[in-house]
C-alpha positions in Angstrom: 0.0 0.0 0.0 2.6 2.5 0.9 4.7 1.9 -2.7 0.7 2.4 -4.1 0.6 5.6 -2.5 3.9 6.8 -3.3 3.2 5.9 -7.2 -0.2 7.9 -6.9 1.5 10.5 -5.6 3.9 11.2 -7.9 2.2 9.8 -11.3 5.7 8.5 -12.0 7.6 5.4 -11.2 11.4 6.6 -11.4 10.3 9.4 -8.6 8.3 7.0 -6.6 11.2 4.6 -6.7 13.8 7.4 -5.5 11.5 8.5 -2.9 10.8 4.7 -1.3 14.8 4.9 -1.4 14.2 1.3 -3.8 15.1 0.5 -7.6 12.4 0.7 -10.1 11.6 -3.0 -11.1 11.0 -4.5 -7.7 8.3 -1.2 -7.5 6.8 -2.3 -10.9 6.5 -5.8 -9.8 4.8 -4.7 -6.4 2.2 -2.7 -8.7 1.2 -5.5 -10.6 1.0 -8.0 -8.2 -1.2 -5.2 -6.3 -3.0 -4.9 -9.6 -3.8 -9.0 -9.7 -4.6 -9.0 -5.9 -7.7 -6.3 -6.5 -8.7 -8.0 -9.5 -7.8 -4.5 -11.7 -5.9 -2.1 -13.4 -4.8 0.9 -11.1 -2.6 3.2 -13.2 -2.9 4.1 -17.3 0.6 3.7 -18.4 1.9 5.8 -21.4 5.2 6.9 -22.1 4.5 10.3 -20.8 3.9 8.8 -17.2 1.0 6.8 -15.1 -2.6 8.2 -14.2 -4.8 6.7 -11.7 -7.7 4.8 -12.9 -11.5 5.3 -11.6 -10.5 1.9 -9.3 -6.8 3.8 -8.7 -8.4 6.8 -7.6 -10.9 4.4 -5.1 -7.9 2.9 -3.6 -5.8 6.0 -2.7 -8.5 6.8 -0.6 -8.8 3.8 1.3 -5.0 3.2 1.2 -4.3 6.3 2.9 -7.2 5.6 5.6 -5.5 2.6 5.8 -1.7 3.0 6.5 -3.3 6.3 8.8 -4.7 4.1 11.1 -1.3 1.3 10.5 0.9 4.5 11.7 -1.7 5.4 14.6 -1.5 1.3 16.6 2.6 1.7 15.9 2.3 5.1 17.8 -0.3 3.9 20.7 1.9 0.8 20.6 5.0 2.7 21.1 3.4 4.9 23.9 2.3 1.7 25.8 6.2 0.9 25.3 7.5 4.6 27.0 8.4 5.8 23.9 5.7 8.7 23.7 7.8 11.5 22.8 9.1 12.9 19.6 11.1 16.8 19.0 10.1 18.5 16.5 13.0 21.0 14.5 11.6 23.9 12.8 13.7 26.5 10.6 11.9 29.8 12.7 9.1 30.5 10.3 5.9 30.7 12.9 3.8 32.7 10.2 3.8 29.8 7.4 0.2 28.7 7.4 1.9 25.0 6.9 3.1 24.5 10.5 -0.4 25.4 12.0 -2.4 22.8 9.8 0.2 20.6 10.9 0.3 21.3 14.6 -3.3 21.3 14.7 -3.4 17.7 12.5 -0.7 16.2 14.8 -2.8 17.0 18.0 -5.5 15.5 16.4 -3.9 12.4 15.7 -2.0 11.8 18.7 -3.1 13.8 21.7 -1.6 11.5 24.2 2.0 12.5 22.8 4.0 14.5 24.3 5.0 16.8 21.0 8.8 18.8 21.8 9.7 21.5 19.6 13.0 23.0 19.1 13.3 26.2 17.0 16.5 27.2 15.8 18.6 29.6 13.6 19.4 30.2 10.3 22.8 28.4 10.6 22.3 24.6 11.1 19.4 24.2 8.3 18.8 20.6 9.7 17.7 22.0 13.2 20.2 20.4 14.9 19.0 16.3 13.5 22.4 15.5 13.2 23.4 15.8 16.6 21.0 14.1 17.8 19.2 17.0 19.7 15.4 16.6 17.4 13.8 13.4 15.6 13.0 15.0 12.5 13.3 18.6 10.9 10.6 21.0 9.4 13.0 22.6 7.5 14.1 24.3 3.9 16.0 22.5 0.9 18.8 22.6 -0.4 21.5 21.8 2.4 23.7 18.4 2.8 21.5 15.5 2.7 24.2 12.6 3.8 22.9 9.9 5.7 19.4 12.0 6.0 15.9 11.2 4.0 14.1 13.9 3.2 10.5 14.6 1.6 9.5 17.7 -0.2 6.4 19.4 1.2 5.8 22.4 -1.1 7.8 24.8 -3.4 7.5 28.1 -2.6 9.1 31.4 -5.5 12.3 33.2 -4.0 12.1 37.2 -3.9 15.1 39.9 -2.8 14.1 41.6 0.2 14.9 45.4 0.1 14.1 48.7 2.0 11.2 50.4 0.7 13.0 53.3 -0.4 15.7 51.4 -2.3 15.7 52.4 -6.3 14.9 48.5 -7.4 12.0 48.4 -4.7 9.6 49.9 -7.3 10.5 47.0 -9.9 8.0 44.0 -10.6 10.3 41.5 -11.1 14.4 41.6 -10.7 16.9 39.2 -11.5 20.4 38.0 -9.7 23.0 40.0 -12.5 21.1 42.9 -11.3 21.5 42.5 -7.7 25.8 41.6 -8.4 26.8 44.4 -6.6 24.7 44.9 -4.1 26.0 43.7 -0.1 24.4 40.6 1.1 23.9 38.8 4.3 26.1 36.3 5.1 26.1 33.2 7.8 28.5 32.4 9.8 31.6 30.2 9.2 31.0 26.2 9.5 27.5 27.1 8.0 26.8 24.0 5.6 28.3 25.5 2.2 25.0 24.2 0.0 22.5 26.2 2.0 25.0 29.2 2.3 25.0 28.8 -1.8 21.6 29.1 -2.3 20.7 32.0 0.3 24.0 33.9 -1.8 22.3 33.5 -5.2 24.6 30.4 -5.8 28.1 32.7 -5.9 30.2 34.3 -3.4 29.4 37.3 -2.0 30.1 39.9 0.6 28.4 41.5 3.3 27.3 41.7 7.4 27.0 38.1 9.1 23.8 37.2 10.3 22.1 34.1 12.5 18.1 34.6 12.4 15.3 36.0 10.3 14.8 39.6 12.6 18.9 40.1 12.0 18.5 39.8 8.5 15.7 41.7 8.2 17.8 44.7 10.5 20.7 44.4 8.0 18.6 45.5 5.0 16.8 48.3 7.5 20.5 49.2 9.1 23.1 48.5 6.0 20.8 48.6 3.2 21.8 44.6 3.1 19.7 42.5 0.1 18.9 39.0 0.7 17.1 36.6 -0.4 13.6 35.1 1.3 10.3 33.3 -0.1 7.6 35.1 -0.9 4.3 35.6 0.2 5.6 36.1 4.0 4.8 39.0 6.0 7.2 42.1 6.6 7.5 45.4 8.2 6.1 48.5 6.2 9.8 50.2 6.2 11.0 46.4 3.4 9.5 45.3 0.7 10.6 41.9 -1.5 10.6 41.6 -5.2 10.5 38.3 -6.9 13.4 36.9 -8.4 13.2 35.6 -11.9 16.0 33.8 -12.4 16.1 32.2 -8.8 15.0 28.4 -8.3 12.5 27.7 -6.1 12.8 27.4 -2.1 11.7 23.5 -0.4 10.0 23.7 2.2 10.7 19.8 3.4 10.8 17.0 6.6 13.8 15.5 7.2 15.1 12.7 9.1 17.7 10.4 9.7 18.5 7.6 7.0 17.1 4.3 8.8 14.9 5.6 11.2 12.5 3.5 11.9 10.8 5.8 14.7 6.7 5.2 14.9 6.6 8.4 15.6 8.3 10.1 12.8 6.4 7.9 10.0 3.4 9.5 11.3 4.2 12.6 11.4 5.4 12.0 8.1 2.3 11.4 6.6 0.2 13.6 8.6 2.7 16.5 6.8 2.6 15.8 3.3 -1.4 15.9 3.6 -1.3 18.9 6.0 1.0 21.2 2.9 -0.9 19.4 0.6 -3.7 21.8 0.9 
């Protein structure tokens, strides 16, 4: 059911495969054997990719009710056991309508847990996962992704954050070249190098050091700073962001570690990728 659901999710067996962290036969050969065991045909395969049949679409559905209430006895099982905790890492962004439907999804689903949350800085865009200090991160792509799995949640367009009296502020659209030399904000050293790419317009660049959202947003007040932040987020009257053509998109994602077999984590998981999906 769970390779099912990964298929129907991403109309396409390559991404499925990648995403069940499998090869692509074995997948095909669960399909069909899923196929045989219900008696019909659940995907319309063309070369372009798969669609979900009328008995498809039926069986996402129940599959999901199904492997919902799977993941809910692992978690009562696993409370009965002692193990009725789980932190939560979130990159600080409290206003993303995300976290709230998830918050208020996860109570739902497991109001006897006791639900830890640990918010942290720009620099450590894992949330601290890798030392051990948080079971799985509510985060943004792209960082390091050794010995972590990781599933995409939403996509979300990249503007430049300016003061609202900056020249370029008035503009409808800008892109990077244009920005070239213009200050930016930088992290601090050790920060991983991918994530520090991305935030710098993917090339070096030069400017005040910063640690959390409210700094960077007081180096473009204080320095006249630029930087670079998704849009459709809230910000003081005195800034203003404008998107970015030419810059890829930001992903929002959950991440955990590679091999962790947590209850717990597989639930919140799930709960997640329905929770953005709206």
């Amino acid at each position: 059911m769970r390779y099912f659901v990964a298929v129907a999710e991403e109309l396409h067996f390559g991404r499925a495969a990648t995403r069940l962290h499998m090869s692509q036969p074995p997948l095909s050969r669960a399909i069909r054997q899923l196929e045989a065991d219900v008696g019909a045909l659940l995907f319309a395969r063309s070369p372009a990719g798969v669609t979900l049949t009328a008995a498809g679409t039926v069986l996402l559905d129940e599959a999901r009710a199904l492997l919902e209430h799977a993941d809910r006895v692992r978690v009562r099982v696993s409370a009965a056991a002692g193990a009725a905790t789980i932190t939560i890492g979130i990159l600080g962004d409290g206003t993303d309508p995300g976290v709230a439907r998830l918050a208020a999804a996860y109570r739902r689903h497991h109001p006897a847990i006791d639900i830890r949350v640990r918010d942290t800085d720009l620099t450590d865009p894992t949330c601290g996962l890798r030392a051990g200090l948080v079971d799985v991160a509510l985060t943004r792509a792209p960082f390091d992704e050794t010995a972590l799995t990781v599933r995409a949640l939403r996509t979300d367009p990249v503007g430049v954050v300016l003061r609202a009296d900056d020249p370029l502020a008035r503009r409808d659209e800008l892109r990077l070249a244009e920005l070239s030399d213009r200050r930016w904000f930088q992290f601090p050293q050790g920060t991983d190098p991918i994530w520090q790419s991305y935030w710098n317009g993917g090339r070096p660049r030069e400017g005040p050091e910063v640690r959390a959202v409210q700094e960077c947003m007081q180096a473009v007040l204080w320095n006249g700073t630029v930087g670079l932040a998704p849009l459709g987020h809230d910000l003081p009257a005195e800034l203003t962001v404008v998107p970015l053509i030419d810059m890829p998109p930001s992903r929002v994602v959950a991440v955990w570690n590679e091999g962790d077999t947590n209850p717990l984590i597989r639930s919140f998981i799930g709960i997640a990728t329905t929770a953005y999906r709206h």
